[in-house]
Each structure stands twice: as structure tokens, then as C-alpha cells.
C-alpha positions as a printed Julia matrix, in Angstrom:
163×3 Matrix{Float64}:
 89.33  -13.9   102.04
 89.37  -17.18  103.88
 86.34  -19.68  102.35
 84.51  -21.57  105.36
 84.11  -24.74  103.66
 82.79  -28.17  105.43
 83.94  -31.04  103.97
 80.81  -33.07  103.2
 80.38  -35.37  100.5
 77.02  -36.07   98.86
 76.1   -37.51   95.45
 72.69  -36.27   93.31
 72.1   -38.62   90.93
 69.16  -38.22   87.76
 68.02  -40.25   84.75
 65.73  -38.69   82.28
 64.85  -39.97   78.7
 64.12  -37.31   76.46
 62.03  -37.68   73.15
 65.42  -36.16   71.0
 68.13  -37.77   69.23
 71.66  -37.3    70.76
 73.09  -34.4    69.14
 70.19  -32.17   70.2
 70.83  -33.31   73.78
 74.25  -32.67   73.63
 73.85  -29.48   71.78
 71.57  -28.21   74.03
 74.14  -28.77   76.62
 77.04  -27.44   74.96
 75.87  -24.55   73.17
 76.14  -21.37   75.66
 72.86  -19.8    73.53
 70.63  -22.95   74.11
 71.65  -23.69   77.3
 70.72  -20.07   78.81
 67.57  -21.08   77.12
 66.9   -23.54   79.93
 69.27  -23.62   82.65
 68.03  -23.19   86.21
 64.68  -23.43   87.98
 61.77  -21.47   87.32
 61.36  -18.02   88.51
 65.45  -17.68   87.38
 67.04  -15.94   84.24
 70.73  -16.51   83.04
 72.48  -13.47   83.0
 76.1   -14.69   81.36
 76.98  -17.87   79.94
 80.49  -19.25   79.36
 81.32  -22.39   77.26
 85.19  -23.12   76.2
 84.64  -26.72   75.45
 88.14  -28.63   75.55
 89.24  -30.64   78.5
 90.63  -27.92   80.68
 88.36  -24.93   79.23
 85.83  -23.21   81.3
 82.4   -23.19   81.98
 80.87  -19.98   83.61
 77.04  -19.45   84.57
 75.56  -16.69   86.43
 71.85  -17.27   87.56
 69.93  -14.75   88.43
 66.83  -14.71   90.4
 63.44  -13.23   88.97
 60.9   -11.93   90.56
 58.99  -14.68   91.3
 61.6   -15.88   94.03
 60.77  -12.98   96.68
 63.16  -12.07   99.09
 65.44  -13.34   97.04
 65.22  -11.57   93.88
 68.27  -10.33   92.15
 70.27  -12.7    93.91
 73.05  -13.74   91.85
 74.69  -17.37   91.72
 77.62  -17.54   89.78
 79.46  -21.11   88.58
 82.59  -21.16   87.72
 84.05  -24.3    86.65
 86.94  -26.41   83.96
 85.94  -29.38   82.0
 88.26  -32.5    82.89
 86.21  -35.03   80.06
 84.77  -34.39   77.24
 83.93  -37.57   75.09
 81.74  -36.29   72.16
 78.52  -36.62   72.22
 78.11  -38.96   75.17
 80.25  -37.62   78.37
 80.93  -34.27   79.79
 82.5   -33.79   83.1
 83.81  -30.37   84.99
 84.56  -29.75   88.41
 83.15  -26.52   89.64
 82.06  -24.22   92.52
 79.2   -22.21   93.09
 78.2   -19.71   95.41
 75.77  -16.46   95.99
 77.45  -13.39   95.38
 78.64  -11.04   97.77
 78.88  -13.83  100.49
 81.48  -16.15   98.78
 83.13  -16.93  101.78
 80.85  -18.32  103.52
 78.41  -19.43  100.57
 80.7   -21.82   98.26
 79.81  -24.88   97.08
 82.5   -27.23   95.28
 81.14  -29.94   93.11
 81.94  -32.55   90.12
 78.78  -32.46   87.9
 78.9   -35.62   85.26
 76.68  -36.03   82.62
 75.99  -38.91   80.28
 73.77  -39.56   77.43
 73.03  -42.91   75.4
 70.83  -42.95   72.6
 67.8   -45.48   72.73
 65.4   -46.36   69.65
 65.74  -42.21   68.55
 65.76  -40.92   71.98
 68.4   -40.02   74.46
 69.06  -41.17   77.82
 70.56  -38.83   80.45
 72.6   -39.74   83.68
 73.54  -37.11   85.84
 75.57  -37.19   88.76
 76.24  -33.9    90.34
 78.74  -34.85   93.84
 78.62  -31.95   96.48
 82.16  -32.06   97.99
 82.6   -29.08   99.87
 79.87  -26.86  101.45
 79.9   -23.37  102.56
 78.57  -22.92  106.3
 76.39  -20.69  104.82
 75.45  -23.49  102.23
 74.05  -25.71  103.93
 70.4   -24.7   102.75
 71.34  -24.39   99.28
 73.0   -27.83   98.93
 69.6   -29.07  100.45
 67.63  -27.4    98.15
 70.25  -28.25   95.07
 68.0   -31.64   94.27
 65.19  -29.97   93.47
 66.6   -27.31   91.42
 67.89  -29.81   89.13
 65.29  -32.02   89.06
 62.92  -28.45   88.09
 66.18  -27.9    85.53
 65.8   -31.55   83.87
 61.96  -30.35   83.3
 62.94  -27.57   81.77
 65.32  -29.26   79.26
 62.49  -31.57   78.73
 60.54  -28.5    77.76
 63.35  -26.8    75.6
 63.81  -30.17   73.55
 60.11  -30.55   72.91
 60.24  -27.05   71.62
């Protein structure tokens, strides 16, 4: 299988303040049972969930689409990634790829997503910076559409936390 892969770099970057002290943040992202919970946008299901935390363990998602996405439902989007930092409780960082299954070679996305919380007066600041590096040819509209889905994921942390 050859990958068709454009190099083309762009950076996503998000800051959300959530009303939850640190560990809960960090918990929620950490913890493969919590973070099925609320991973994805809406209308999507997590199907496996992966977590080996240690610098150089993996990280594994598979998204799933519901019914509520059309056309597209039952779509599978797997990510596959290894963490490279892990400073407890305020930095994680793993380089990844993602992609739609059945059309890897054409569909892959390679990214470095870093995340970073801070705690302020009892709540918890989050900087994300997710940086697109390589994109499939068949990417293209999935990279576009990549800012939304995490802004639509940060919500539903938001939600998950208040819970």
C-alpha cells in the first residue's frame, strides 16, 4: 500500500476554561472509560479506546459515525498514535495519524496533538494545539472540517465535566 500524503502544515489551536479542578481535566483525558464518554462530535460513538500512558505507549481511538451523520453512517475513523510527553497533570503530547477506514491510502492524516492545562482560582485552563502535518489527497475535506470537530469535542468535555 503506498499512502498519498501532501505535505501541508497547519496548526489548530483552542483555549477553554472549564469549571473543574485539574485532576478531573486530566482524568477525563487520560482515562480510556471517561474519555469514550466524550470524545468526538455529536452524532459519533467511540467504538474502542486505547490508553498506555508512558512516553512511548499508545493511544488508539476508533470513532464511529451514528446515525445522525447520513451518508456517512458507520463510517469508521480510527487514531492510532504514541505519547512523546507526558508531564503529570499539566502536559500530554502524542504524535498520531488518522484516517477513514477502508481508504487509508488515500485518507491519512498525520498530526502532533498537544494539550495543556493550568489550574486558575479552582478551575482549569486548556490549550490545545493539534498541527496537521501530512494530509491524505483524499483528506483534504476532513482536515477542513477537523476545526470544528474539535471545537464541537471541547463542548462536549465541557458537558462531561459539568456532569
Amino acid at each position: 500500500m503506498v499512502l498519498q500524503l501532501f505535505r501541508k502544515k497547519k496548526e489548530l489551536t483552542f483555549e477553554r476554561t472549564y469549571a473543574a479542578p485539574i485532576g478531573a481535566v486530566w482524568e477525563a483525558w487520560t482515562d480510556p472509560d471517561q474519555l469514550r464518554q466524550w470524545w468526538g462530535p455529536p452524532k459519533t460513538t467511540i467504538a474502542e479506546c486505547e490508553l498506555d500512558l508512558r512516553v512511548g505507549g499508545r493511544i488508539a481511538i476508533v470513532m464511529v459515525a451514528g446515525e445522525g451523520m447520513g451518508k456517512y453512517q458507520g463510517t469508521r475513523w480510527p487514531m492510532e498514535g504514541t505519547f512523546t510527553d507526558i508531564e503529570f497533570p499539566h502536559r500530554l503530547v502524542y504524535d498520531a495519524r488518522s484516517w477513514t477506514e477502508g481508504k487509508e491510502d488515500t485518507t491519512t492524516i498525520e498530526h502532533v496533538t498537544e494539550l495543556g492545562l493550568s489550574e486558575d482560582d479552582g478551575k482549569t485552563v486548556v490549550n490545545l494545539t493539534v498541527t496537521l502535518n501530512e494530509i491524505g489527497s483524499g483528506a483534504k475535506m476532513a482536515a477542513f472540517g477537523m476545526k470544528w470537530g474539535y471545537k464541537a469535542q471541547l463542548d462536549e468535555l465541557d458537558t462531561f465535566l459539568a456532569g
